[in-house]
KEKE-3310 file (N, C-alpha, C; in steps of 0.2 Angstrom, whole numbers, plus 5000, padded with zeros to 4 digits):
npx = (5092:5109:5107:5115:5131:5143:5162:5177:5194:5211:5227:5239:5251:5256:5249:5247:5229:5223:5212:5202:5198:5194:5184:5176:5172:5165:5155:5152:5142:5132:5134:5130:5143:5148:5160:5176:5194:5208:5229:5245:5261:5275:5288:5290:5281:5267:5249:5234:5219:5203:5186:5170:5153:5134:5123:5112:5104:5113:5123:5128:5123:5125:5130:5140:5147:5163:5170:5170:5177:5189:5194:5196:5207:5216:5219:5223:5234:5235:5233:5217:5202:5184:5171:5157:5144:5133:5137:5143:5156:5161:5168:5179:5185:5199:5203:5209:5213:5208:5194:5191:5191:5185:5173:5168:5170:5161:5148:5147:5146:5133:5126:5126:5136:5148:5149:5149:5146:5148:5153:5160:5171:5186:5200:5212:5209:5196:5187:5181:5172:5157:5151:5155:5145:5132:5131:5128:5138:5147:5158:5174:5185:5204:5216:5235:5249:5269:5271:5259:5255:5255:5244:5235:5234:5230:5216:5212:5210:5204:5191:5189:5189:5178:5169:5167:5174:5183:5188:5201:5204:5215:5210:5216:5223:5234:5244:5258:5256:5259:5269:5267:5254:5248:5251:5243:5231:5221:5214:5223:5220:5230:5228:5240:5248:5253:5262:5268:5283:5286:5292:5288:5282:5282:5275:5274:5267:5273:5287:5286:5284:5294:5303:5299:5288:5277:5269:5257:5252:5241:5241:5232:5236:5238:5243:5259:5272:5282:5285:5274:5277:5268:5259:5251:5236:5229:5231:5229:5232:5237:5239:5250:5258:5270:5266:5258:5256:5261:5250:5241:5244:5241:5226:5221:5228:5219:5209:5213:5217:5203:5197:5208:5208:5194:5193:5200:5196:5184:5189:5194:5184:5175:5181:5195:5207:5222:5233:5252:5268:5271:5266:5252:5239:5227:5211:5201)
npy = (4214:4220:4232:4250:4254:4263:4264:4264:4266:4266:4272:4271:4276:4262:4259:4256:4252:4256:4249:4249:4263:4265:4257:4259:4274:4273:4267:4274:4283:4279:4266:4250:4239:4229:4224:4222:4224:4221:4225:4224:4230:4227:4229:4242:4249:4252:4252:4246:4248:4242:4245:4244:4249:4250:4263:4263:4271:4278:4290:4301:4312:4308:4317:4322:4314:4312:4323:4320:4307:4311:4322:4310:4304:4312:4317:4303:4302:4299:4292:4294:4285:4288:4276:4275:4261:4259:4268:4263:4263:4269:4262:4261:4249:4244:4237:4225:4212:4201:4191:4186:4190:4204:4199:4190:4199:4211:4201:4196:4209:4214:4202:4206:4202:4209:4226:4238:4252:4250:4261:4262:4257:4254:4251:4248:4241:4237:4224:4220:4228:4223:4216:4223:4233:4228:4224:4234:4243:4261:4262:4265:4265:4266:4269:4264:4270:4268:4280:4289:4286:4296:4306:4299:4294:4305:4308:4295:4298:4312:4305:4296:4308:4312:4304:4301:4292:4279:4271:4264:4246:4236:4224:4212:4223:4228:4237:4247:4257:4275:4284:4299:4296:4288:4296:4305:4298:4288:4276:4261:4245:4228:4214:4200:4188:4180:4169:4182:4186:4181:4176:4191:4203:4199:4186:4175:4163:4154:4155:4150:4136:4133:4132:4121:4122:4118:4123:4138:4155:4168:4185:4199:4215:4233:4246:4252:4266:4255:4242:4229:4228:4233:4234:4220:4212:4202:4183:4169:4151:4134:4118:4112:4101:4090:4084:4093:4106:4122:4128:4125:4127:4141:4141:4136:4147:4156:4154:4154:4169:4175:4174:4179:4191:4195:4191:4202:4214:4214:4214:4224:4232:4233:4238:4234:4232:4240:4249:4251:4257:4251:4238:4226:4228:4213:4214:4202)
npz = (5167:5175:5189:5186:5189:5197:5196:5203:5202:5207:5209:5220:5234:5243:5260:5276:5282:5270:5262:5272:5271:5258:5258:5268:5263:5254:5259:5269:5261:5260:5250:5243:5241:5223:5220:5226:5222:5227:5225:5230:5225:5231:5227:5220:5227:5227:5229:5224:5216:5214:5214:5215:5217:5218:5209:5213:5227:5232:5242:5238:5223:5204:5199:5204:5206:5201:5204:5218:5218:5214:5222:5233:5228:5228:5240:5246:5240:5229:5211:5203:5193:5188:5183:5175:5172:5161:5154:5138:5130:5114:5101:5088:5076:5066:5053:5040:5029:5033:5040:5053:5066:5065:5062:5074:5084:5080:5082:5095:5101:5095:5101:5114:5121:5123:5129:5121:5107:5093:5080:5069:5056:5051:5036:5026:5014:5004:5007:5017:5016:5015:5026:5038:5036:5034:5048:5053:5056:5050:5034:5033:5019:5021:5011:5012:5012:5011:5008:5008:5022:5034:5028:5027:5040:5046:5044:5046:5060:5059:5059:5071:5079:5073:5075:5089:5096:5107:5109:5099:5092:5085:5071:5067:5059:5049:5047:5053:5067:5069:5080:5084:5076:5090:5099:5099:5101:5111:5122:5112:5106:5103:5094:5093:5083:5089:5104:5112:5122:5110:5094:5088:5077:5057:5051:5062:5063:5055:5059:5070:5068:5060:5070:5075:5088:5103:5107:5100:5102:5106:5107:5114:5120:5125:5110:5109:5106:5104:5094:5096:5109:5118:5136:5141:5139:5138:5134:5123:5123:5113:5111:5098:5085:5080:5066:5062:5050:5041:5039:5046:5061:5059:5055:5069:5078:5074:5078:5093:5093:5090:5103:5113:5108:5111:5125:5131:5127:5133:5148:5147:5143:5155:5164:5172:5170:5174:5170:5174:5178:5162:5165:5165:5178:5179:5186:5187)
capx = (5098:5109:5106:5121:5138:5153:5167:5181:5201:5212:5234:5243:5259:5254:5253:5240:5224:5219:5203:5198:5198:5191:5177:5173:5170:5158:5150:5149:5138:5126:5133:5133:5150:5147:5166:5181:5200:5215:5233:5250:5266:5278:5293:5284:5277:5260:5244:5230:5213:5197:5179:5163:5146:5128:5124:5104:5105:5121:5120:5130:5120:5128:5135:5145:5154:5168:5174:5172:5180:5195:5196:5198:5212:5221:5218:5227:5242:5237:5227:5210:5197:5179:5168:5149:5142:5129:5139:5145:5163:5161:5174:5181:5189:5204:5204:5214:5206:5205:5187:5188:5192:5180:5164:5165:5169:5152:5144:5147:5143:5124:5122:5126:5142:5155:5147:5151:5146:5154:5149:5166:5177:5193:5202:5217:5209:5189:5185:5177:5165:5147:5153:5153:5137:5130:5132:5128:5144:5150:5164:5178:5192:5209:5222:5240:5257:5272:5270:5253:5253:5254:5238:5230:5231:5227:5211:5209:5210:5198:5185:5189:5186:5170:5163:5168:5177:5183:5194:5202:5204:5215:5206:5220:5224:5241:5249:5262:5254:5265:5271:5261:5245:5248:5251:5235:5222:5222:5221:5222:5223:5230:5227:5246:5247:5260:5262:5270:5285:5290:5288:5286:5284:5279:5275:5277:5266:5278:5293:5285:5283:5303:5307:5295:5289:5274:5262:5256:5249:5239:5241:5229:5239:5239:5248:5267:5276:5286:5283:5274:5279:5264:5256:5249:5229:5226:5237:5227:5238:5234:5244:5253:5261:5276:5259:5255:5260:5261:5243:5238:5245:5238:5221:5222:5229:5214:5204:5215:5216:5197:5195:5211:5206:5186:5193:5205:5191:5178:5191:5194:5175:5174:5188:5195:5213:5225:5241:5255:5276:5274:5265:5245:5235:5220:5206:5195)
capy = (4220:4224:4242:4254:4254:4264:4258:4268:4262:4272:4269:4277:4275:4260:4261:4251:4254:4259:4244:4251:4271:4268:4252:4265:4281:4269:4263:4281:4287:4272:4262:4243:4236:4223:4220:4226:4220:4226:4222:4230:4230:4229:4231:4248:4253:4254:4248:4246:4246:4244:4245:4244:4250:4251:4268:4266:4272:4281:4298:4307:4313:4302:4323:4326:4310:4313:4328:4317:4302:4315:4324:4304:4300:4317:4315:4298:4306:4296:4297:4289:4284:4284:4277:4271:4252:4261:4273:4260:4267:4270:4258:4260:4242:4242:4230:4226:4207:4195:4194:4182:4195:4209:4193:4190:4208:4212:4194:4198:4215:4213:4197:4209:4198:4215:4231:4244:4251:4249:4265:4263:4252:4258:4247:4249:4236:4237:4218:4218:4233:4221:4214:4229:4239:4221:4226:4243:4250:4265:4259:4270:4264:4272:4265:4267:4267:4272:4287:4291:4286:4302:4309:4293:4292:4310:4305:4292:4304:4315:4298:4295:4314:4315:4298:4303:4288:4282:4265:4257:4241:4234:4217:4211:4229:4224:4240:4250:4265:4279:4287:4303:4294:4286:4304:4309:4295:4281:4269:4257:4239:4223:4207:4198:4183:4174:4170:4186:4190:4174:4178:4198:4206:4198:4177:4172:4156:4152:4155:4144:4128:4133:4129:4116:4125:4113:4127:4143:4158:4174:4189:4205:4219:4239:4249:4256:4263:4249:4236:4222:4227:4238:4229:4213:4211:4193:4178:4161:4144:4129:4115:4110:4093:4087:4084:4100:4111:4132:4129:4120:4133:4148:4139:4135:4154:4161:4153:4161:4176:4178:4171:4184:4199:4196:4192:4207:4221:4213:4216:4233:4236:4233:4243:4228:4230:4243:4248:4254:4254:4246:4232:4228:4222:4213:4209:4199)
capz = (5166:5183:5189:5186:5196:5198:5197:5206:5200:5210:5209:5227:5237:5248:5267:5282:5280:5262:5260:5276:5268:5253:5258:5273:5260:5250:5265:5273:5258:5257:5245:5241:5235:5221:5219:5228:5221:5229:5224:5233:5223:5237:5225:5218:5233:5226:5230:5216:5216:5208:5220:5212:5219:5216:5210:5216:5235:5234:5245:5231:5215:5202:5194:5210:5211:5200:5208:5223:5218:5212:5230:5239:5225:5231:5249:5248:5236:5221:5206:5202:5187:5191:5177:5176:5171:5159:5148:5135:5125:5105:5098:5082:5072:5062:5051:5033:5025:5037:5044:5059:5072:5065:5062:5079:5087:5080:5082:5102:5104:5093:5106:5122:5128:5124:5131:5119:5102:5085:5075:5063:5056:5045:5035:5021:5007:5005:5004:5021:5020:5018:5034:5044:5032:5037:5057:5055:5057:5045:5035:5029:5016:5019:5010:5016:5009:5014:5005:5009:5029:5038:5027:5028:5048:5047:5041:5052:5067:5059:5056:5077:5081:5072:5076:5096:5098:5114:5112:5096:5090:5078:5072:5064:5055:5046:5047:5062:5069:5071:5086:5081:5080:5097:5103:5098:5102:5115:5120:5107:5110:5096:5094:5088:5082:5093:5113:5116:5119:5107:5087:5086:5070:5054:5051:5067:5064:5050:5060:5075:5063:5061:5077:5079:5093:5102:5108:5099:5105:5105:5115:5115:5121:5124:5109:5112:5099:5103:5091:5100:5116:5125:5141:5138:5143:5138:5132:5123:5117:5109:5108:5091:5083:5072:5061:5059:5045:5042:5037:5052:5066:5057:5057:5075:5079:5070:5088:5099:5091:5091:5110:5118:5109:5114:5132:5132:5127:5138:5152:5146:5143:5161:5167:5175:5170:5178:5168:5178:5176:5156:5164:5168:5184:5178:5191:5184)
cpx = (5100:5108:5114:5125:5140:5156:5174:5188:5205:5223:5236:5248:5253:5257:5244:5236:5219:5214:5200:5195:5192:5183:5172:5169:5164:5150:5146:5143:5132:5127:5134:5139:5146:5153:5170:5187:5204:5224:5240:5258:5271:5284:5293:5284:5271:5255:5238:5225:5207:5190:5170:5156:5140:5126:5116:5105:5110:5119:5122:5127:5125:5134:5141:5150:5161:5170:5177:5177:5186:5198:5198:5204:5218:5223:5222:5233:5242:5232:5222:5205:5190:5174:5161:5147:5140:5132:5146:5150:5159:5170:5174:5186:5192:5205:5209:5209:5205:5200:5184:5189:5186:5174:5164:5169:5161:5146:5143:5146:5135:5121:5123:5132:5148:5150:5150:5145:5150:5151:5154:5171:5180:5194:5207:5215:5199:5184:5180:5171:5158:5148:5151:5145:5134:5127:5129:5131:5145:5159:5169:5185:5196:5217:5228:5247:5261:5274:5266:5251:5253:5249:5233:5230:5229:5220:5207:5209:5204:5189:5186:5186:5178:5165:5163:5170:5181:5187:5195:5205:5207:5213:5210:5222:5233:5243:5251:5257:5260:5264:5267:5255:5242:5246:5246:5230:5226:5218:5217:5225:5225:5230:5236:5246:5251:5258:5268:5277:5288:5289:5287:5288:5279:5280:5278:5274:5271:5286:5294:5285:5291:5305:5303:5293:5280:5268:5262:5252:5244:5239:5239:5232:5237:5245:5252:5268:5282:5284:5279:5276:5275:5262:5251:5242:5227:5229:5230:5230:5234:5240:5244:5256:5266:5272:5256:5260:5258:5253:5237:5237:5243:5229:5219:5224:5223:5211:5204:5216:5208:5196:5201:5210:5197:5185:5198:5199:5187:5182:5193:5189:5173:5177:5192:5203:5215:5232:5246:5263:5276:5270:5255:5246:5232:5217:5202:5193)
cpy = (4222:4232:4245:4255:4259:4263:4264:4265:4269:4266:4274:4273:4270:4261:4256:4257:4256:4255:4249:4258:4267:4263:4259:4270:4278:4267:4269:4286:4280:4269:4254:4242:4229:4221:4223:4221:4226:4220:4228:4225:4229:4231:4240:4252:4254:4249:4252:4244:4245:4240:4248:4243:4252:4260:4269:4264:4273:4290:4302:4307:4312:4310:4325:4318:4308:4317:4324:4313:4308:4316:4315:4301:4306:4317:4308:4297:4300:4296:4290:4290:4282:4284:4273:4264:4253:4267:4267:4264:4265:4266:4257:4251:4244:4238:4230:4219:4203:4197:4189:4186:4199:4205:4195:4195:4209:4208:4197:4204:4216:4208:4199:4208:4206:4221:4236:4244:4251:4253:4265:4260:4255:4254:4251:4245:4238:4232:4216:4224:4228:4219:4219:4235:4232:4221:4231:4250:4254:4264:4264:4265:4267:4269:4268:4263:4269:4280:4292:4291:4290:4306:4305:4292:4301:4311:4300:4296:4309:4310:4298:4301:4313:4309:4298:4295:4287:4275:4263:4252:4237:4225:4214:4215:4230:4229:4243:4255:4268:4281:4292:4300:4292:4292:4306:4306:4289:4282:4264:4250:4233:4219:4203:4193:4178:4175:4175:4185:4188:4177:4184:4199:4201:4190:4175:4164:4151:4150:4153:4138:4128:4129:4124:4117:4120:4117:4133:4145:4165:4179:4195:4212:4229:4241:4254:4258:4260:4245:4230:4220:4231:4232:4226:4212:4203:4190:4172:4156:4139:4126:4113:4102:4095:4087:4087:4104:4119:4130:4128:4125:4139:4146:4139:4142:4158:4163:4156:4168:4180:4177:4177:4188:4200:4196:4198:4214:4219:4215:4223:4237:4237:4236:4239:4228:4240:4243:4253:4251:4249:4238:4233:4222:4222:4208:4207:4191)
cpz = (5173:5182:5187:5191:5194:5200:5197:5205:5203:5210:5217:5229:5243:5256:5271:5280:5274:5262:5265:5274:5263:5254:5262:5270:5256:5254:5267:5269:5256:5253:5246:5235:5233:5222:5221:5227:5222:5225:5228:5230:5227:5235:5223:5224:5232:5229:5225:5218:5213:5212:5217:5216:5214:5215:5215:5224:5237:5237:5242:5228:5211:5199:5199:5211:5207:5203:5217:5224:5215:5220:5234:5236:5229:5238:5249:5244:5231:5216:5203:5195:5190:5182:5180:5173:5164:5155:5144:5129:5119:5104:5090:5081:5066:5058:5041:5031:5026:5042:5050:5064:5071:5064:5070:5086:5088:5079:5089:5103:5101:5098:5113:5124:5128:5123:5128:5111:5096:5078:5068:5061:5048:5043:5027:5016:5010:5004:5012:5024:5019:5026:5038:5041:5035:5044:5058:5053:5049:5044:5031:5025:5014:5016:5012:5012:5011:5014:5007:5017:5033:5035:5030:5037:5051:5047:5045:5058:5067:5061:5065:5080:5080:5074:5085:5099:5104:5113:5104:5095:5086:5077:5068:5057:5054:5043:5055:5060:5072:5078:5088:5081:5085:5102:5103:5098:5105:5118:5114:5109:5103:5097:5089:5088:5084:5101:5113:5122:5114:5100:5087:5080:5066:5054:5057:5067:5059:5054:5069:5075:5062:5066:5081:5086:5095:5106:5106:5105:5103:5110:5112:5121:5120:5118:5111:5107:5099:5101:5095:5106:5121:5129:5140:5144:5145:5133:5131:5120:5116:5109:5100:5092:5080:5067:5058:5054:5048:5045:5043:5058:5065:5058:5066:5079:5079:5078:5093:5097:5093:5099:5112:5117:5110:5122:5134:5131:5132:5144:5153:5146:5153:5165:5173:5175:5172:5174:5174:5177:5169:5158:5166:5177:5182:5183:5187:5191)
residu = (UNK:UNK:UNK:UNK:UNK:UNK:UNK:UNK:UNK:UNK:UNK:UNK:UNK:UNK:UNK:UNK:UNK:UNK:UNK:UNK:UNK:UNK:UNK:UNK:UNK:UNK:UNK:UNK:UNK:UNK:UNK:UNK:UNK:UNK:UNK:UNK:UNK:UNK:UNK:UNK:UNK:UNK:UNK:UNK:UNK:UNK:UNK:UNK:UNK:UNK:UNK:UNK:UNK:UNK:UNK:UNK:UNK:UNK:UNK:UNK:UNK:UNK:UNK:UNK:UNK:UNK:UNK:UNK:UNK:UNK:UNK:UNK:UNK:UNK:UNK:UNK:UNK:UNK:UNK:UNK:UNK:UNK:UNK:UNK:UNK:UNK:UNK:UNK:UNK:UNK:UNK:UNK:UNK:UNK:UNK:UNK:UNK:UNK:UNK:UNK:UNK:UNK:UNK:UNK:UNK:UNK:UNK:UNK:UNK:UNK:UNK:UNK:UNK:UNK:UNK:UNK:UNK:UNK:UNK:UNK:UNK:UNK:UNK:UNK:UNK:UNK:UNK:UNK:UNK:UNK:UNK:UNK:UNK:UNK:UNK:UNK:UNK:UNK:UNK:UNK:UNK:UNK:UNK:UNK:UNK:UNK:UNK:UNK:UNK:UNK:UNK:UNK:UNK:UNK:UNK:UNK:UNK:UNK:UNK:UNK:UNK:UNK:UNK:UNK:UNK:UNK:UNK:UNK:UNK:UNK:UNK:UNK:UNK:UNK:UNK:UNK:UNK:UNK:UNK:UNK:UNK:UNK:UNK:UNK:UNK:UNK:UNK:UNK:UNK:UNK:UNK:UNK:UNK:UNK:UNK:UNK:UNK:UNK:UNK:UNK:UNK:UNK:UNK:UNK:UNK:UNK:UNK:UNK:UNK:UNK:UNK:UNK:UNK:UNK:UNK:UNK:UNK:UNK:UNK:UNK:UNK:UNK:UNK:UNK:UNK:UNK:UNK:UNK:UNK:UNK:UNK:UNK:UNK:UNK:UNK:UNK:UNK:UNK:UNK:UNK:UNK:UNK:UNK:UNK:UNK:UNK:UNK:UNK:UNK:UNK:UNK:UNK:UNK:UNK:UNK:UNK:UNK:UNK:UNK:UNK:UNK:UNK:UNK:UNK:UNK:UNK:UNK:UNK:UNK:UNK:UNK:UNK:UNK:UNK:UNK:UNK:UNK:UNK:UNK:UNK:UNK:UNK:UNK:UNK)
# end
């Protein structure tokens, strides 16, 4: 098991010198950098970062280094995220009655590979509660109509409050969240079942085999309340055939589906990606 880091992500108005500023400020209190990635926008004007140190043999006490890590984002006229290696987010899963996404969500966080835990999974149908009782997790079924969706995500908000939730997930959860629930809990990340921006909305593998299209995709993204249009963490494709049916490319979606949203939250769990202007940087 490595020792605990922090991990410093900081957005500012680019200008000479900044690696040297913030490698220097690491340096100047005893720390070893395990990972420093810089990126500088030049259209923007920004520069972006994310500076990872050891916390054992840092001159700060680990209680004093947000305020710190605050004051060195103000001093450089931009704003910073400091988070620790060692405090793993609470992650709720959204799901409806497909159970390849939420198997191995919680195949790969029981075997270590995604660093968080999974105290709660929602769902609008109740055909995948042994699954998650199974894992652990407490499973709530909240059905949802168009009638009934403003209580029913009421509900789910209380279910995130109370379980102190801290990122959710939808695992292929086959309803829109409102504007309003956005408003009041983030961030929320989805897995869609197309290469992004291609196919949005509903049957996109159906309406890929349309157009004969010769590679699908999958793309794990931040929710917007824009349809299918928040910023995009991780994209995976697969080639298709003329040989192939509907039946064929949903199959084959399934793989990437489960493969860009396990590589989308591991990148998130890490704090690895950097939203900015509707779009991301991911260091990875």
């Amino acid at each position: 098991m490595s020792s605990a880091t922090a991990i410093f992500r900081l957005i500012c108005p680019d200008r000479p010198g900044l690696v040297s500023e913030l490698s220097g400020w690491v340096a100047a209190n005893g720390g070893n950098i395990r990972h420093a990635d810089h990126h500088t926008d030049c259209g923007a004007g920004l520069f972006l970062s994310r500076i990872e140190w050891d916390l054992q043999g840092f001159g700060l006490p680990r209680g004093a280094l947000p305020a710190a890590a605050t004051a060195l984002a103000q001093r450089l006229g931009g704003e910073g995220q400091l988070h620790f290696s060692d405090q793993p987010p609470r992650v709720a899963l959204f799901v409806s009655k497909q159970d390849h996404c939420l198997l191995d969500l919680l195949w790969r966080t029981k075997a270590g590979e995604l660093p968080m835990a999974v105290p709660l999974v929602i769902s609008n149908h109740p055909d995948l509660r042994p699954i998650a009782e199974n894992f652990g997790a407490r499973f709530e079924h909240i059905p949802v109509t168009a009638a009934t969706k403003p209580e029913a995500e009421a509900r789910q908000l209380e279910l995130l409050a109370e379980e102190a939730i801290d990122l959710a997930v939808l695992a292929k959860y086959m309803q829109v969240l409102s504007g309003s629930f956005l408003q009041q809990f983030s961030p929320v990340i989805n897995i869609h079942h197309s290469f992004l921006p291609a196919f949005t909305g509903a049957q996109p593998y159906l309406r890929a085999w349309e157009r004969g299209v010769k590679l699908i995709g999958a793309t794990a993204h931040y929710v917007t309340e824009e349809l299918d249009a928040g910023p995009i963490i991780e994209q995976a494709t697969v080639h298709v055939s003329h040989r192939d049916e509907v039946e064929d490319l949903i199959r084959k979606g399934r793989d990437m589906e489960r493969l860009a949203l396990a590589r989308a939250l591991r990148l998130h769990l890490r704090h690895q990606v950097m939203v900015y202007r509707g779009r991301t940087a991911v260091f990875d």
